[in-house]
ZAMARGU-4260 file (C-alpha; in steps of 0.2 Angstrom, whole numbers, plus 5000, padded with zeros to 4 digits):
<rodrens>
0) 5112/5000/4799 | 5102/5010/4790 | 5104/5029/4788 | 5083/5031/4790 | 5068/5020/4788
5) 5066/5012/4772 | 5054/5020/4762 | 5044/5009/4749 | 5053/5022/4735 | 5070/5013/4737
10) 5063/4997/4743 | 5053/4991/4723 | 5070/4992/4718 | 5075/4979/4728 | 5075/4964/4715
15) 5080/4949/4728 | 5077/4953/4746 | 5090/4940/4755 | 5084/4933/4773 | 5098/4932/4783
20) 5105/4915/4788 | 5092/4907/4801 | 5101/4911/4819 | 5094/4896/4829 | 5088/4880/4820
25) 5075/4876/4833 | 5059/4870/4823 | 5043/4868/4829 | 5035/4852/4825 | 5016/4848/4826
30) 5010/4830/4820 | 4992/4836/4817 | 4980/4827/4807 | 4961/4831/4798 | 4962/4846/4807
35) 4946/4858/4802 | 4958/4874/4799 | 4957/4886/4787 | 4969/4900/4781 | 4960/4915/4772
40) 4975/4924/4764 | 4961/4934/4751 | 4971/4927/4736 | 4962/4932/4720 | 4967/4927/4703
45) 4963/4943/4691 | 4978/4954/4696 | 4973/4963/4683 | 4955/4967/4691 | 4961/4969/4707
50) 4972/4984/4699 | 4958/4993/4694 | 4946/4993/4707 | 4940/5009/4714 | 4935/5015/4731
55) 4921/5005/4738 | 4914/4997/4753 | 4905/4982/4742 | 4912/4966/4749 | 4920/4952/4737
60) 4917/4939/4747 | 4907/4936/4765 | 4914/4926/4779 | 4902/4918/4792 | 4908/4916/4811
65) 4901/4912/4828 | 4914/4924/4835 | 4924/4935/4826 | 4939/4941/4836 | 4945/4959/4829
70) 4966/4957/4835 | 4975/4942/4836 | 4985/4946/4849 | 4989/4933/4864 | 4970/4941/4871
75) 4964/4936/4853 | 4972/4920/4855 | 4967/4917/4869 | 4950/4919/4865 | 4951/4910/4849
80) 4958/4896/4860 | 4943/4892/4870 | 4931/4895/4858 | 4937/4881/4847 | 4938/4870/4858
85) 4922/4872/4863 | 4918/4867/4845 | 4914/4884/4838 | 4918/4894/4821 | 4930/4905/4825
90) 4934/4923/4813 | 4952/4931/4818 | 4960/4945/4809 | 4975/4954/4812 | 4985/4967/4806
95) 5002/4958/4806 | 5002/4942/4800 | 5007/4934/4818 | 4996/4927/4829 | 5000/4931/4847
100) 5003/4949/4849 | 5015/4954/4864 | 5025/4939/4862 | 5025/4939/4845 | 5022/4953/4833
105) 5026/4968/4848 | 5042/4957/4852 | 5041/4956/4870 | 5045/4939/4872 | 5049/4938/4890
110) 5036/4932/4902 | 5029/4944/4914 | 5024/4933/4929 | 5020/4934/4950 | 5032/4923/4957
115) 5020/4913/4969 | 5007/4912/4954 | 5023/4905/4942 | 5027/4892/4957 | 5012/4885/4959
120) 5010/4886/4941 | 4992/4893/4943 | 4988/4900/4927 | 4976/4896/4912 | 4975/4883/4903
125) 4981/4888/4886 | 4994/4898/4894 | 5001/4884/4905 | 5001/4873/4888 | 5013/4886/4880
130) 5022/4888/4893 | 5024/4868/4893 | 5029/4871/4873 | 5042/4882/4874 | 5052/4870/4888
135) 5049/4855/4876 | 5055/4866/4861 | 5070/4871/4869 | 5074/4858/4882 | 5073/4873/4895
140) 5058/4888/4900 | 5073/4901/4899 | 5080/4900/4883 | 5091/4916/4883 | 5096/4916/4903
145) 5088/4934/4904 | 5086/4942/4922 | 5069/4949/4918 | 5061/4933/4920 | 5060/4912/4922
150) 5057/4913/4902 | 5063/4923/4887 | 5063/4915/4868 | 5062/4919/4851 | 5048/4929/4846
155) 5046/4918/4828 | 5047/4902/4840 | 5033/4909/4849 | 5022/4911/4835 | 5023/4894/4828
160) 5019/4885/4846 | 5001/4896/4848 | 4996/4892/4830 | 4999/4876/4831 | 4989/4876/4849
165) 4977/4885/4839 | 4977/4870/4827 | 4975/4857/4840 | 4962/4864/4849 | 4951/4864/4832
170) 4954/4847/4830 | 4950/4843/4847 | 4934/4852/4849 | 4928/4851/4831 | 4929/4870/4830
175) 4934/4878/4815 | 4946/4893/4813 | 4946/4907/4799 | 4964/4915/4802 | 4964/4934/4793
180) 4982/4938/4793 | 4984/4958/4787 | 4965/4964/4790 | 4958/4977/4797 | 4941/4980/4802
185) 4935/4996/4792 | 4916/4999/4796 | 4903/4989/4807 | 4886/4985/4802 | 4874/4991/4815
190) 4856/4984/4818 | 4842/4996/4815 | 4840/4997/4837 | 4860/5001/4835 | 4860/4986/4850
195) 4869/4973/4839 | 4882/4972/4825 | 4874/4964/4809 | 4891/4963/4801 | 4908/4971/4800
200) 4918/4976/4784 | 4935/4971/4783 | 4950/4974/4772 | 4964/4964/4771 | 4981/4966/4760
205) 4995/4960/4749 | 5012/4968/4741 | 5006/4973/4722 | 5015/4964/4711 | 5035/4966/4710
210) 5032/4975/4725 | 5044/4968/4741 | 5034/4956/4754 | 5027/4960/4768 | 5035/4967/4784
215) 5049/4974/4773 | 5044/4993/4778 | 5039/4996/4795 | 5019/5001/4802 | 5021/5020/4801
220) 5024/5018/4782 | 5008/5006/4779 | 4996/5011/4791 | 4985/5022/4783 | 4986/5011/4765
225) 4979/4997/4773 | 4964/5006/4778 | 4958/5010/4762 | 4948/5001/4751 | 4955/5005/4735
230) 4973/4994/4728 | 4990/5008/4728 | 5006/5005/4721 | 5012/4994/4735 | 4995/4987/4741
235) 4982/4975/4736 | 4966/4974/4746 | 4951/4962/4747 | 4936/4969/4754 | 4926/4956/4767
240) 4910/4956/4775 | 4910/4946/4791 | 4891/4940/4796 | 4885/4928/4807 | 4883/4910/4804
245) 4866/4905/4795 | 4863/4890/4801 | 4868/4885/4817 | 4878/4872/4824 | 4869/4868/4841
250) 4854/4874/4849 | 4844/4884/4854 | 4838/4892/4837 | 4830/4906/4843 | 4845/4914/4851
255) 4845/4933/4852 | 4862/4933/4843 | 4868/4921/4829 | 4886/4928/4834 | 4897/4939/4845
260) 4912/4952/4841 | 4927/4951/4853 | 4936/4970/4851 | 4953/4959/4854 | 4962/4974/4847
265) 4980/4983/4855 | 4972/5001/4857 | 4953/4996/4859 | 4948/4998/4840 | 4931/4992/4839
270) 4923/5001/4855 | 4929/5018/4847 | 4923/5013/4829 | 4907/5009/4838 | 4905/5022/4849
275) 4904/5015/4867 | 4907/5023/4880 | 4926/5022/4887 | 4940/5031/4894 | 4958/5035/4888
280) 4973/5041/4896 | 4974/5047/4916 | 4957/5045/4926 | 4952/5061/4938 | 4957/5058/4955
285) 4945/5052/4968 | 4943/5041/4984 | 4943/5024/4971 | 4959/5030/4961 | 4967/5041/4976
290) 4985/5041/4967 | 4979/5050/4949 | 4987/5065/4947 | 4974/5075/4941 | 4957/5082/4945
295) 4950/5080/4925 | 4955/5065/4915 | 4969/5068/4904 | 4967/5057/4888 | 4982/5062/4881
300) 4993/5054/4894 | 4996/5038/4893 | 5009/5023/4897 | 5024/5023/4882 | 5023/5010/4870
305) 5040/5003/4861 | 5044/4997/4847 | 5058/4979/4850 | 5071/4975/4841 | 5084/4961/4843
310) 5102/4961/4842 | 5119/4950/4844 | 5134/4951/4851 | 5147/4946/4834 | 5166/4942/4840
315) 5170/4955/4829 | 5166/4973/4829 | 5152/4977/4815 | 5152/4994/4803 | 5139/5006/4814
320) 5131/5019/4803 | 5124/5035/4812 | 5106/5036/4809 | 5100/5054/4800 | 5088/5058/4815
325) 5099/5050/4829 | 5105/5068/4835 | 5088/5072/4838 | 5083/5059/4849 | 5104/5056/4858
330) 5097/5067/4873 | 5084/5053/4878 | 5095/5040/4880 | 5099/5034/4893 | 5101/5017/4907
335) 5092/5020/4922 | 5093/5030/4937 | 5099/5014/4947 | 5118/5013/4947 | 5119/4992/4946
340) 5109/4995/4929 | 5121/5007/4922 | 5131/4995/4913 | 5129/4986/4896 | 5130/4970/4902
345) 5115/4973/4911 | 5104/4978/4900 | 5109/4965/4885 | 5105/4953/4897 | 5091/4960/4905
350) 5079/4953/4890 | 5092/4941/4881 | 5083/4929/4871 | 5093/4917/4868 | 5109/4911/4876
355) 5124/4906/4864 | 5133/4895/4878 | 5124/4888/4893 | 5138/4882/4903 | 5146/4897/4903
360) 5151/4898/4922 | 5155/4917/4921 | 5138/4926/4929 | 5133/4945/4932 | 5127/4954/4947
365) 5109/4946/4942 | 5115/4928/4944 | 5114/4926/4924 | 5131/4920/4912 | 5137/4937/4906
370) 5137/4940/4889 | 5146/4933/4875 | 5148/4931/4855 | 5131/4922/4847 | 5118/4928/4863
375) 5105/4938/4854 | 5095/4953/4865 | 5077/4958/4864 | 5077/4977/4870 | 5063/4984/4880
380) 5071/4998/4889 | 5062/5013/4898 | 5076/5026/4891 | 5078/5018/4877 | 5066/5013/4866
385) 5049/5018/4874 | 5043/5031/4866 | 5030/5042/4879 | 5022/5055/4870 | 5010/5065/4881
390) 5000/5079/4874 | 4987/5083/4860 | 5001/5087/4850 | 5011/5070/4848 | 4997/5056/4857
395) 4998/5038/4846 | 4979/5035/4853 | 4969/5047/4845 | 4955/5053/4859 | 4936/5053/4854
400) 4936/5071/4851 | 4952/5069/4839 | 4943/5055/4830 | 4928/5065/4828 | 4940/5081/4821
405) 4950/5071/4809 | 4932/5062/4803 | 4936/5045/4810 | 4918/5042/4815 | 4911/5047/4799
410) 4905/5032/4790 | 4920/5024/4782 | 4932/5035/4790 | 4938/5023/4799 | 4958/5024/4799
415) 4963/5016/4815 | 4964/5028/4827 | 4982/5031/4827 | 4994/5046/4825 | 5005/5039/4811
420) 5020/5052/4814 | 5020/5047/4833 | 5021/5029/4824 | 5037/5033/4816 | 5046/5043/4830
425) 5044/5028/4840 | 5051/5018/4823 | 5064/5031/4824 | 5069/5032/4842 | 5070/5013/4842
430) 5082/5010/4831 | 5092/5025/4837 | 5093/5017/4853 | 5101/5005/4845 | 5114/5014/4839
435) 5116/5021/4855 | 5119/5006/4863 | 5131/5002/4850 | 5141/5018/4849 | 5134/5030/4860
440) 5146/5038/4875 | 5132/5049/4884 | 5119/5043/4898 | 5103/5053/4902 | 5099/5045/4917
445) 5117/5045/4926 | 5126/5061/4932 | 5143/5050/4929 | 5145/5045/4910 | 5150/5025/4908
450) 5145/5025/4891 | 5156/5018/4876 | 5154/5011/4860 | 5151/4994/4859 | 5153/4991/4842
455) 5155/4969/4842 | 5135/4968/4839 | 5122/4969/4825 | 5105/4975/4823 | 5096/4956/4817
460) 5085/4962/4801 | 5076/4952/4788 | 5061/4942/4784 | 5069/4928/4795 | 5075/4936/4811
465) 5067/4938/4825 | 5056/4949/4823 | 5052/4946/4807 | 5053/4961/4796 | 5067/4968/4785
470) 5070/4982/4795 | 5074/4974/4810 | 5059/4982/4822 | 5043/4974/4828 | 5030/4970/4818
475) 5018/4982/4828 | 5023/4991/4846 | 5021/4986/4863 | 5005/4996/4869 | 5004/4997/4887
480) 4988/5008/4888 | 4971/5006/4877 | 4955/5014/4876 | 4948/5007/4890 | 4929/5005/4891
485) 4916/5010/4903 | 4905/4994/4909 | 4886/4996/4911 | 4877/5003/4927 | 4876/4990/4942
490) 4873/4988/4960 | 4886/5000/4968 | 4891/5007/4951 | 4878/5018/4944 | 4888/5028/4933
495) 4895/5011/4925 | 4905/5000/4930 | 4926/4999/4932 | 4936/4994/4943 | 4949/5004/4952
500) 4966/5006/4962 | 4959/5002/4977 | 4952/4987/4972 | 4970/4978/4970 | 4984/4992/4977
505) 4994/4986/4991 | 4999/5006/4990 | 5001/5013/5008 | 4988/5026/5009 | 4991/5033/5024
510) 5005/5042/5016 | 5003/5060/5018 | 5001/5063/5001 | 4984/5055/5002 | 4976/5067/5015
515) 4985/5083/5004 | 4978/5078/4990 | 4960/5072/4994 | 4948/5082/5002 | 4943/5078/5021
520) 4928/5071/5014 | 4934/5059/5000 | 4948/5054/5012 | 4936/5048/5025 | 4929/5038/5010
525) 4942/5031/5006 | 4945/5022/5021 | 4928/5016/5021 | 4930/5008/5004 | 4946/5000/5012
530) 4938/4994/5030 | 4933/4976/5022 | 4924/4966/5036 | 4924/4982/5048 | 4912/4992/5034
535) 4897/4990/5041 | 4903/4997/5058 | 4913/5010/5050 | 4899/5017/5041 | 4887/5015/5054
540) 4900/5025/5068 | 4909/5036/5058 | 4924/5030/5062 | 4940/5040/5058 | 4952/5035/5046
545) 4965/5032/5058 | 4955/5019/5068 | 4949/5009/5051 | 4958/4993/5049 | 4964/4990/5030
550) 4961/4976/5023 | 4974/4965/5015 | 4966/4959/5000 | 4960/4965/4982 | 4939/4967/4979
555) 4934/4949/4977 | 4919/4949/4963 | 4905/4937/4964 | 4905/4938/4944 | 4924/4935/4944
560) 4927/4924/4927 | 4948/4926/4928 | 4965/4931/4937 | 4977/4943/4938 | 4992/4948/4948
565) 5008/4960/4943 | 5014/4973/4949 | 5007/4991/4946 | 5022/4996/4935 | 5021/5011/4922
570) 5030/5019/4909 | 5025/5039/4912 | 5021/5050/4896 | 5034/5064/4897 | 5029/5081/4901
575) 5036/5093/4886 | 5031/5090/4870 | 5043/5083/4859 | 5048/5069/4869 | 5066/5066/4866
580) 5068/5086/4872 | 5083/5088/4879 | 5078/5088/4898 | 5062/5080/4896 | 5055/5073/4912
585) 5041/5062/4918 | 5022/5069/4920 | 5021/5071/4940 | 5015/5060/4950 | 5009/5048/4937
590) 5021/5036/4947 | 5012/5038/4965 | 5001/5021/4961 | 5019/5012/4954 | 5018/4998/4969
595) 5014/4980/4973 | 4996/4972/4968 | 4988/4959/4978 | 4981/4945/4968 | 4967/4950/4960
600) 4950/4946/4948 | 4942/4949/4930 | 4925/4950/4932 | 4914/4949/4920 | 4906/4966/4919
605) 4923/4973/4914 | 4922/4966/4898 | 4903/4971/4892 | 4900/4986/4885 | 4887/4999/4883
610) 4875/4998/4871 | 4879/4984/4859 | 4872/4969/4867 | 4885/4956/4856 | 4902/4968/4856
615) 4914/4956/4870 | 4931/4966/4875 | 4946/4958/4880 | 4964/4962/4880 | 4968/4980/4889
620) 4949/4986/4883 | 4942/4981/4897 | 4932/4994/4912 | 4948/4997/4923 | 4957/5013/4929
625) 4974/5018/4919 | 4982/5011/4937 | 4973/4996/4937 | 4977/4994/4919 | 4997/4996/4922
630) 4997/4978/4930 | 4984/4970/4921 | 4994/4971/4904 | 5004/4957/4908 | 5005/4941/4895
635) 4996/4929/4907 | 4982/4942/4910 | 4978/4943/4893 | 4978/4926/4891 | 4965/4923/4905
640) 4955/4938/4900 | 4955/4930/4881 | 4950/4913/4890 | 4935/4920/4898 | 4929/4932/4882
645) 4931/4916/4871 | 4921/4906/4884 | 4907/4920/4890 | 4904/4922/4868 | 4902/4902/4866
650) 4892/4897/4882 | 4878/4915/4877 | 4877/4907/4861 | 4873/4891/4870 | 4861/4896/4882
655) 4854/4907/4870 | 4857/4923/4882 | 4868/4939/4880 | 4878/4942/4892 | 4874/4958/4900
660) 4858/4943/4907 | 4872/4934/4916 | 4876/4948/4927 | 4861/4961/4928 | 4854/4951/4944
665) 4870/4956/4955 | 4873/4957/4969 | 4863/4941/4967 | 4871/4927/4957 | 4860/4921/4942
670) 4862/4902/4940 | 4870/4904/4922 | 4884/4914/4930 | 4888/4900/4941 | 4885/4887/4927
675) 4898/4900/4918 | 4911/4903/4932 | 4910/4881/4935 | 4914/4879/4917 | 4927/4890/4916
680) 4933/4882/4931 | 4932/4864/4925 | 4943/4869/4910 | 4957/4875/4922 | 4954/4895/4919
685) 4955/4899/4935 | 4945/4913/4941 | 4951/4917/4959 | 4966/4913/4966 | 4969/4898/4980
690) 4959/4902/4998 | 4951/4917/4990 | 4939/4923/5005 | 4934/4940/5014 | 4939/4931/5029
695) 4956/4927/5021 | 4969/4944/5024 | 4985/4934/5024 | 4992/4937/5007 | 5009/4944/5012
700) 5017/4929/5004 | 5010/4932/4987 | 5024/4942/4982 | 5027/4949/4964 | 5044/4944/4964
</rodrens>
């Protein structure tokens, strides 16, 4: 364990960096043939040149997509999915080197899933497929008999199965992919109108020579390197230009867009680069949002984000080494407030990856084998390694206003909108954590302490654990919360459209809390926003709260293009600045929406921007309130919202339409939206749940657990 992060100083002396023995020797196979797949790595031969280039924007080389998907995350993936299947060229760049995002690159390698939705195995396609994969690779969906979910796994396993789903599908639909490891978008090319992006500047990197690889240093320590254009001591860039493709493959020729960009990124990039409107952080309260906390949105609040790590029990006790800063963050730490998690066994099993024995008849008090010597735990824990910054002082994602201060919206400021000390106290607090776990005898959360070292572990570090990186951290953090965007003006929504807590809450909101907090006005609307079938009647009569009938059900959308279902679940920004203060508590009342969903849908004018008529959003970017956004961040959410970007940006192309056309007649439904919704539905992207109807209220057996 190291006494701080590794710095790059002591890392170039590093002559052979030794991988540490593979843990699991479960290889993924792929028999793929002929496949139209290529791997843009931006190798260039001159070192020599490469060395001396200066600081400029001028592209070396032009890349030309139908879709260029900014984040390769499971969204990204997603995306990229469909879209070769349905036989386009297909542009993905990432800043890791993993495809597939939370259960790759951010670690999170347990599946986030509604139970009757997991039963009756409705998800997408794609996602349904890896599912499928990961059984097949490891003769069972729950490789490490976690407690968490139905399916926990190796983050690196992961990674192989989606590129080589990635591969298939090209093969399949005669699409073509262009993979972008380690880019970054730098700067977009704007249309004279500002209505389109022409093209969007990219840098992507490399060590230097006789530097260390990749991932041997974590994010905070990189960042803003590989935002530059010019080469540093530890970095090599390539500068590429992204354009639409020239010629066409299919008709109609005189499309209004040779191309679309998909803003697939963690912390919504793009729509900040390009100026759109959108939110960030906590939404003002109102009759939509009736559980926000505050009157004025609060951008500097929002959900934690956490850096994983995995570790394994040894049948021996292993040297622990304090780490420099652990003292400062000790007071965070902590189990949970719940006395039947206040145990070790429960928590190393809570996200265990995977299980050394599997006929281990021992079990815990959450029906899983307890654990033993070779299991390996991925940790994911609220008073652990979250890190929940929530002020202008600390905030990873930087606000508009902090952009425009630190000249991030100049042109080619572009750095990536993040705080890069925030970066590394979440780097920090991570791998404290660990040593807390390890050897720590205090507990924040629990009056009486039943803490002890637990020295019989390790913390799994390099290039061939895990996670993948020298260090022993995730490649990039979980993010919970992104810059959320604010759809265009429509029928009902004329200050653009989002959807909100009321639209999928199964919140009881006749708790008093509602009518102290609400004046007597936005309460009464309120209600009528929740009266369903009895709206007309309630609006028409007046009818008092206490007589209006709620309905049972989420909003159904007539533009609904996916699914979703978890449950509102959050992870509060702490209220003093810094956050592992000693005393630190949760930002009031940010947990009064934490409760069950109903089943609910994506529609489609949540993903299109302001503005730019060919910018697509996916992933957590997408028009929804902070509570709306804290169950739709789960994996097979972003997989169905990647599904329905990557279809919507393939079938405008087709049509020769953008996409803003396909919705701008609602309420009425324009025939390319059904064409749309019935060929997402043919492909098995669902895109409302089974007996979906207003006339349908019984939904009390869609439980989240």
């Amino acid at each position: 364990m190291p006494n701080s992060l590794p710095n790059i100083q002591n890392l170039q002396n590093i002559q052979n960096i030794q991988n540490i023995q593979n843990i699991i020797d479960i290889p993924v196979r792929f028999a793929i043939a002929a496949i139209s797949f290529t791997i843009c790595l931006g190798v260039v031969s001159n070192d020599r040149a490469i060395a001396q280039k200066p600081l400029t924007s001028n592209p070396e080389r032009s890349e030309e997509c139908e879709i260029l998907v900014v984040g390769g995350g499971l969204a990204g993936t997603a995306t990229a999915y469909e879209a070769l299947l349905a036989g386009r060229t297909v542009c993905v760049t990432e800043i890791t080197d993993w495809i597939g995002g939370q259960i790759t690159s951010q670690g999170t390698s347990a599946l986030d899933e509604a139970k009757k939705q997991r039963n009756l195995w409705f998800f997408p396609q794609g996602y349904t497929e890896f599912r499928k994969r990961i059984e097949q690779n490891y003769g069972k969906l729950n490789a490490g008999d976690c407690w968490v979910s139905v399916s926990c796994f190796i983050p690196n396993t992961a990674q192989q199965i989606l590129m080589g789903m990635l591969q298939e599908a090209a093969q399949k639909g005669n699409g073509k992919l262009k993979w972008f490891p380690n880019t970054v978008v730098k700067k977009l090319e704007m249309s004279a109108d500002g209505k389109e992006i022409d093209g969007a500047i990219a840098i992507q990197h490399r060590p230097a020579p006789n530097t260390p690889p990749l991932n041997s240093e974590p994010l905070s320590q990189i960042i803003e390197d590989a935002y530059r254009y010019e080469n540093s001591p530890r970095l090599q860039k390539q500068v590429i230009r992204f354009i639409p493709l020239t010629k066409p493959q299919s008709p109609p020729l005189n499309r209004p867009t040779n191309w679309f960009v998909i803003d697939s990124t963690e912390t919504g990039e793009i729509i900040a680069l390009a100026d759109v409107p959108y939110r960030l952080g906590i939404d003002p309260r109102s009759p939509l949002n009736p559980s926000s906390p505050v009157t004025e949105n609060d951008a500097y609040c929002t959900q934690g984000f956490t850096y994983t790590f995995a570790m394994e029990q040894t049948p021996e006790a292993q040297p622990q080494e304090k780490p420099s800063f652990y003292d400062r963050y000790a007071p965070y730490y902590g189990s949970d407030p719940k006395p039947n998690l206040a145990n070790f066994d429960s928590i190393f099993t809570y996200r265990r990856i995977w299980n050394a024995e599997t006929d281990n008849p021992k079990k815990n008090a959450f029906g899983v084998s307890s654990m033993k010597a070779g299991d390996i735990s991925m940790q994911n824990w609220v008073w652990g390694n979250d890190y929940r910054p929530g002020t202008d002082k600390d905030n990873l994602i930087y606000s508009r206003e902090q952009l425009q201060q630190s000249g991030q919206l100049a042109p080619n400021g572009w750095m990536g909108g993040l705080r890069k000390e925030t970066l590394q106290s979440g780097e920090e607090i991570a791998l404290g954590f660990y040593y807390w776990l390890v050897a720590g005898t205090t507990d924040s959360q629990q009056k009486n302490a039943w803490k002890k070292p637990f020295p019989n572990h390790r913390l799994l570090t390099g290039l061939d654990s895990p996670m993948g990186t020298l260090h022993g951290l995730s490649k990039y953090p979980y993010i919970r919360e992104s810059r959320r965007i604010i759809g265009r003006p429509s029928y009902g929504y004329p200050d653009g459209f989002s959807m909100s807590e009321i639209d999928v809450s199964q919140v009881d909101f006749r708790d008093e809390i509602y009518r102290q907090q609400l004046s007597q006005e936005d309460y009464r609307n309120l209600w009528k926003a929740l009266s369903g079938l009895e709206a007309t009647s309630v609006i028409k009569n007046n009818t008092e709260p206490d007589r209006i009938t709620r309905r049972t059900r989420s909003t159904i959308y007539p533009d609904a293009i996916g699914i979703a279902q978890y449950y509102l679940d959050f992870h509060p920004c702490l209220s003093e600045y810094p956050v592992e203060k000693a005393g630190n508590t949760e930002r009031s009342g940010v947990r009064n929406g934490h409760g069950a969903a109903f089943p609910g849908q994506i529609p489609l004018r949540s993903l299109i921007p302001q503005k730019i008529d060919n910018l697509i959003v996916s992933g957590k970017n997408i028009a929804y309130s902070y509570i709306v956004a804290a169950g739709y961040r789960v994996h097979s959410y972003e997989w169905s919202v990647g599904a329905a970007a990557g279809t919507t940006a393939s079938f405008a192309l087709s049509e020769g339409i953008l996409p803003y056309q396909i919705i701008e007649d609602l309420p009425r439904v324009n025939p390319k939206l059904a064409k749309l919704q019935q060929i997402l539905t043919q492909n098995n992207n669902p895109i409302a749940f089974p007996d979906t109807s207003i006339f349908n209220l019984n939904w009390n057996d869609w439980k989240i657990w």
